[in-house]
MARDOPA-893455 format. One record per residue (C-alpha): x negated, y, z; residue in three letters. Coordinates in steps of 0.5 Angstrom, whole numbers, plus 500, padded with zeros to 3 digits. Layout:
% residues N
XYZALA...
//
This chain:
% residues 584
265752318UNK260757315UNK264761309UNK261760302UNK262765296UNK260765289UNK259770284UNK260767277UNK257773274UNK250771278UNK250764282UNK244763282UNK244769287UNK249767289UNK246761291UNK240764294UNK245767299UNK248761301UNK242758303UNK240763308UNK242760314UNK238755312UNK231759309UNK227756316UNK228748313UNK227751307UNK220754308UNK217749313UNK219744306UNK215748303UNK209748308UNK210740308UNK210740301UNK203743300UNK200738305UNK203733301UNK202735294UNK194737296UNK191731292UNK194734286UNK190740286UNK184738290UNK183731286UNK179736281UNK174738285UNK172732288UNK172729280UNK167734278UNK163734285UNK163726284UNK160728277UNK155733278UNK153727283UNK153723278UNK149727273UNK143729279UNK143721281UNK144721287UNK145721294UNK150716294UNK152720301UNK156724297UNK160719294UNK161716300UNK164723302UNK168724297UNK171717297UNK174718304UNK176725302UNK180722297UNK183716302UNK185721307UNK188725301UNK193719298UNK194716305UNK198722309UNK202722303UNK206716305UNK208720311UNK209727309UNK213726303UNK219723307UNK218729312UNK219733306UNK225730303UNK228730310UNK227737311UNK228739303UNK235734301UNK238736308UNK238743306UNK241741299UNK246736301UNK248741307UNK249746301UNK253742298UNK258740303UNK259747304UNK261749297UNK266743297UNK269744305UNK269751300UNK273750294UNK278744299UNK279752303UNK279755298UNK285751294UNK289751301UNK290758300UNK291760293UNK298761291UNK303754288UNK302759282UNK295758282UNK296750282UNK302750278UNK298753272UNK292749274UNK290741272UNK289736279UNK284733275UNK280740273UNK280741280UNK278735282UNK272735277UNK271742280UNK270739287UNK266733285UNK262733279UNK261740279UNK258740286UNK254735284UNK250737278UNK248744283UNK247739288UNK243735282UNK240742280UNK236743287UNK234735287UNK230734281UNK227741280UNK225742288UNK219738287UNK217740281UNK218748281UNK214747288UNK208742285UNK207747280UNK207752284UNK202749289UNK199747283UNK197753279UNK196757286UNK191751287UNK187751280UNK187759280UNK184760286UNK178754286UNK177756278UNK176764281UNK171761287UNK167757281UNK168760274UNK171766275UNK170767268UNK175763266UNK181766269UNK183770263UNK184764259UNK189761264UNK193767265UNK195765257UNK199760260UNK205764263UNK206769258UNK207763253UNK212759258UNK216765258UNK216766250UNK219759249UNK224760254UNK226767252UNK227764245UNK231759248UNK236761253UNK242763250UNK243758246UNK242753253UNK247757256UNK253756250UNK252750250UNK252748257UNK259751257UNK262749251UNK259741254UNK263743261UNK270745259UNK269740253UNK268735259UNK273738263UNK279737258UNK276730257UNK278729265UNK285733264UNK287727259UNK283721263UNK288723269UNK295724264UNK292716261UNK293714269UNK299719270UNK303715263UNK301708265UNK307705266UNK311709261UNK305707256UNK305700258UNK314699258UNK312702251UNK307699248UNK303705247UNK297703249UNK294705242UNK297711242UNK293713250UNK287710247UNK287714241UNK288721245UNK283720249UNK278718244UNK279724240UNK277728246UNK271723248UNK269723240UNK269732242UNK265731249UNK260726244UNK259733239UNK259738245UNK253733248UNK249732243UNK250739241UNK246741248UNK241735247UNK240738241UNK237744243UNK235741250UNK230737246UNK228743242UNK226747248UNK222741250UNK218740244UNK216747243UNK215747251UNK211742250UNK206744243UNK205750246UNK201748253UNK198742250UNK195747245UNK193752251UNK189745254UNK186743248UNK183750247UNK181751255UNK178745255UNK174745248UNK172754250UNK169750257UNK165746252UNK163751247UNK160755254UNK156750257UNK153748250UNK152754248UNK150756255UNK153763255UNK155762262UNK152757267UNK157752267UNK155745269UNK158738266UNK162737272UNK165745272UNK167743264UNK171736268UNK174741272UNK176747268UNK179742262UNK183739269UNK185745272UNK188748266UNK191741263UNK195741269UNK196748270UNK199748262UNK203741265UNK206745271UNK209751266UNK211746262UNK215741268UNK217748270UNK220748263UNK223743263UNK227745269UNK230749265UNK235744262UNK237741268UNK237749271UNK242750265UNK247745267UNK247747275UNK247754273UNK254753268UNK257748274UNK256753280UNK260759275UNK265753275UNK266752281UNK266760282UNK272760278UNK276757284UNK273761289UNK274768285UNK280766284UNK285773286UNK291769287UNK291767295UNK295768301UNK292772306UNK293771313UNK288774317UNK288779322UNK297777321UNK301777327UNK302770328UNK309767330UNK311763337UNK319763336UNK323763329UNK331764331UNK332762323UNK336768320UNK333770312UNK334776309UNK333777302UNK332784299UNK331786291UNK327780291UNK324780284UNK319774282UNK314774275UNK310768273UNK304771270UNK306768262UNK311774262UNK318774260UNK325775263UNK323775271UNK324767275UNK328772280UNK331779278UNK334783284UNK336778288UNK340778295UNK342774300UNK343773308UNK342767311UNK345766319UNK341762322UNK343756324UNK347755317UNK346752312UNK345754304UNK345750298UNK342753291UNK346750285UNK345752277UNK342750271UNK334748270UNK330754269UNK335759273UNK331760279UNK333755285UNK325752287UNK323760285UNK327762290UNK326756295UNK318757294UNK318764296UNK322764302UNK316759305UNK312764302UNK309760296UNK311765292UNK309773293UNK314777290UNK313781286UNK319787289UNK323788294UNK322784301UNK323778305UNK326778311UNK325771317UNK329775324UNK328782321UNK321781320UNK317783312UNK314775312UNK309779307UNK306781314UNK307775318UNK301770319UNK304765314UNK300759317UNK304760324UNK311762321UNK311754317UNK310751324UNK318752324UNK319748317UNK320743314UNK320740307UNK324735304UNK322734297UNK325731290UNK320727290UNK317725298UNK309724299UNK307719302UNK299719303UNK294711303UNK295710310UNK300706315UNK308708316UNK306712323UNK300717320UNK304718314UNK310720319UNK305724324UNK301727319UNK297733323UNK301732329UNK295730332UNK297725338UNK305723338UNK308718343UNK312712340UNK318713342UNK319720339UNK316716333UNK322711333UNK326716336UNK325719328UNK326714325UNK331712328UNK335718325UNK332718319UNK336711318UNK329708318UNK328704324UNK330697321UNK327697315UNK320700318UNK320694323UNK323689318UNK315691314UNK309685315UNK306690320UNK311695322UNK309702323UNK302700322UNK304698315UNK299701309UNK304704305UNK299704299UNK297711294UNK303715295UNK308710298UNK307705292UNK309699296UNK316702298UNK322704295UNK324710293UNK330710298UNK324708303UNK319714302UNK325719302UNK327715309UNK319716311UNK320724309UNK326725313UNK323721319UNK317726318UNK321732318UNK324730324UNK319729329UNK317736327UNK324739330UNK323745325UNK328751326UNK328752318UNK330746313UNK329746305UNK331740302UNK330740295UNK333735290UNK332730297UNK337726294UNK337726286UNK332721284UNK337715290UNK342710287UNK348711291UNK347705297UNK340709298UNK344715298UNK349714303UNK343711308UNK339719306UNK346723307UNK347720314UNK339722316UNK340729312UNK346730316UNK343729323UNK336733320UNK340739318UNK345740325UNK343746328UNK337749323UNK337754319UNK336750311UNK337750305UNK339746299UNK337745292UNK342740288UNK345739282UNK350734285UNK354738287UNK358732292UNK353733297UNK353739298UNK361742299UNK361742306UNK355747306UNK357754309UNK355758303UNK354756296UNK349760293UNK350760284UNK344762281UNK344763274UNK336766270UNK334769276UNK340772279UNK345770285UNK352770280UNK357768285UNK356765292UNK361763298UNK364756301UNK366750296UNK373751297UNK372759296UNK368758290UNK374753287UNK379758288UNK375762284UNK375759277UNK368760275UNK361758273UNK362753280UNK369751279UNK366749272UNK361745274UNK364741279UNK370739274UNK366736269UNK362732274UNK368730276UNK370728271UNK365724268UNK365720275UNK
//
């Protein structure tokens, strides 16, 4: 896959270099194009001879003449016309594939940071509607900036062959065109980026509406949804009408313009034949007034343009926010990584989020033999999936080092090193397709019984096969047609068949009621035999038999030790267990 980059500062430049490799397809578009559109700027010629005939009286060969002429013209249009929008959409659409296999690069390798600050729904209107409008830009001004293009080359060079004269009063109307847009363009350019947050925000809140359903129907809160996104739809209305607004006032004045300049020319031709100030025939007078209609209707067409121009341009610049977006992990040129043994070290590792305030981890230290298990325990906000996060190297930090079997991660091919992990997450993920493709998930081809034999140590195998069609049961969008104990089963079964050397299990059983609990603590205990793994919990139950407990606190490691240590202790830990204990 090619790479695409994209300077928000200049997309259209940008654009123009992304379309090089296929500059060849281009340009035989364009020589199919004039082919195509030569009745455009031929039909005068053959108007004014079959006048000037017409004037002579005769003969009636030439009007025999210039009737096939004109058939030929029209007919090798029907053919040459799917030829150039072959030649022409496929560059086009080519393009835009390249700038979405781009930006779904592109997010693979910008930081959780990035992701954790940024609406999916923004990101999605990026990838699709944002692509779109570029695409769309391409689509409705290819044909006609090419046409006035031919269009003006054709009726310069025949007015030069036949009154020279006149080329001075065609060459009014590209100043004119020009002084219209230059009035304008600023005000376009505002408003089409007011238009595009505007409808970005508009996306943000349509995807929390979906997010919020079943906590906005159990309430009745349906007015409430719709209220706010309304209030949003009435500003997208504003902002729209604000850039119609000023798209219409280009194109009124666009329009004036040039259909004053054609007037003029046609009644200047006239003026000159009638007055004989120079030897133009009536027929020269049907073809200058033509020519110079359509040589004004071209610059306005291309005038036209620049709206939809405005709109692609201001889209592209949308899209380069992702693509220029500094905050990616980079490894390229990193040694990568066959063999991981497990042992994490944490050096003065300190991390901050980009809002500033006290760091998310402050100095901290931490060995972790391989093969031992960790758990992570402490208030929210106190630096737990921080920690967690930046030991899967998600998180860069910000100072001090990383250390996977005495090797700084920040050197390693991280790609290479996550091949040895697996993540158990609070909230398993479970994608539109069967109980097996969520299992094997970029596995590629995988045997059934490594598929049963980990289902069976996730304590899964039973209800999987008790499903209508059993490991070929669509699970629905994002596991909807399973319960929660089933997705977490689903989740272990997936982390399983990876056999990872590194398990980090987050709140894997937080969200479960107890019988659920019970199945997933049985499968956890088979998962973590053996692996390197850490644990984020907040029932401290289920984890007391971890090697080490970790207490964290606003970022720092305040005690650490084995459960019974951490009893003897009196502390933060000791505090903790007591009032869950005494709340059961």
């Amino acid at each position: 896959m090619e790479s695409i980059t994209l300077d928000g500062k200049r997309p259209l430049a940008s654009i123009a270099r992304a379309l090089r490799p296929r500059r060849a397809q281009l340009a035989l578009a364009a020589g199919v194009f004039a082919v195509k559109d030569s009745p455009t700027w031929l039909m005068p010629v053959i108007t004014g001879a079959a006048v000037d005939a017409v004037v002579r009286g005769g003969p009636i060969s030439t009007l025999g003449w210039l009737a096939i002429g004109a058939a030929v013209l029209v007919i090798q249009n029907a053919f040459t016309h799917v030829w150039f929008t072959r030649l022409y959409m496929g560059a086009v659409r080519s393009l835009g594939a390249g700038f979405r296999n781009a930006l779904a690069a592109r997010l693979q390798l910008l930081s959780i940071g990035f992701h954790s600050r940024s609406n999916a729904s923004i990101i999605q209107s990026k990838v699709v509607r944002d692509v779109e409008n570029v695409e769309m830009m391409f689509a409705q001004s290819g044909g006609p900036f090419l046409s006035a293009v031919f269009v003006f080359a054709g009726a310069i060079t025949m007015t030069a062959l036949t009154v020279p004269q006149f080329l001075p009063v065609f060459a009014l109307s590209i100043p004119c065109g020009f002084g219209v847009w230059w009035f304008t363009r600023r005000r376009s350019r505002e408003r089409n980026e007011e238009f595009r947050r505007e409808m970005e925000v508009f996306s943000a809140r349509v995807g929390e509406m979906a997010a919020l359903m079943p906590i906005t129907r159990a309430h009745g809160l349906e007015h409430v949804a719709t209220g706010r996104v309304a209030e949003v739809a009435e500003e997208v209305r504003h902002r729209g009408l604000r850039l119609d607004v000023v798209n219409g006032r280009f194109g009124a004045a666009s329009w004036v313009t040039m259909q004053l300049l054609s007037v003029g020319c046609l009644l200047l031709a006239a003026t000159v034949a009638v007055m004989e100030w120079a030897p133009i025939s009536a027929g020269q007078v049907v073809v200058l007034g033509t020519y110079f209609s359509m040589l004004t209707g071209s610059v306005g067409s291309v005038l036209n343009l620049i709206p939809v121009t405005a709109r692609g341009t201001e889209s592209a610049r949308s899209i380069a926010e992702v693509l220029e977006d500094p905050d990616v992990e980079y490894n390229e040129g990193k040694p990568t990584v066959d063999r991981v043994e497990g042992r994490i070290e944490l050096r003065g590792v300190t991390v901050r989020y980009p809002d500033g305030g006290e760091p998310a981890l402050d100095a901290v230290d931490l060995d972790i033999a391989a093969g031992r298990t960790v758990a992570l325990v402490g208030p929210s906000g106190s630096g737990k999936s921080t920690l967690m996060n930046t030991v899967l190297g998600l998180i860069r930090p910000a100072g001090g080092k990383v250390l996977l079997d005495g090797a700084d991660m920040e050197a390693l091919d991280m790609r290479s090193v996550r091949r040895h992990v697996s993540v158990v997450p609070q909230d398993s993920v479970l994608f539109e397709g069967s109980v097996r493709d969520n299992i094997t998930y970029g596995l590629g081809p995988v045997d059934d019984e490594a598929v049963r034999r980990a289902l069976r140590d996730a304590n899964a195998l039973e209800f999987v096969e008790g499903l209508q069609d059993g490991w070929n049961t669509v699970v629905g969008e994002r596991g909807a047609r399973l319960s929660g104990g089933q997705r977490q089963r689903l989740s272990i079964a997936r982390a399983l068949i990876r056999d990872p050397r590194i398990l980090f299990l987050d709140e894997a059983t937080s969200a479960l009621d107890s019988e659920s609990e019970r199945h997933i603590q049985g499968a956890l205990e088979t998962l973590m035999r053996g692996r390197t793994t850490l644990v984020v919990a907040h029932r401290l139950s289920t984890i007391r038999s971890a090697d080490m407990i970790v207490v964290m606190d606003h970022g720092r490691i305040i005690e650490q030790g084995t459960h019974d240590e951490l009893l003897e202790r009196s502390g933060r830990y000791a505090r903790t267990w007591g009032v869950q204990h005494a709340a059961a």
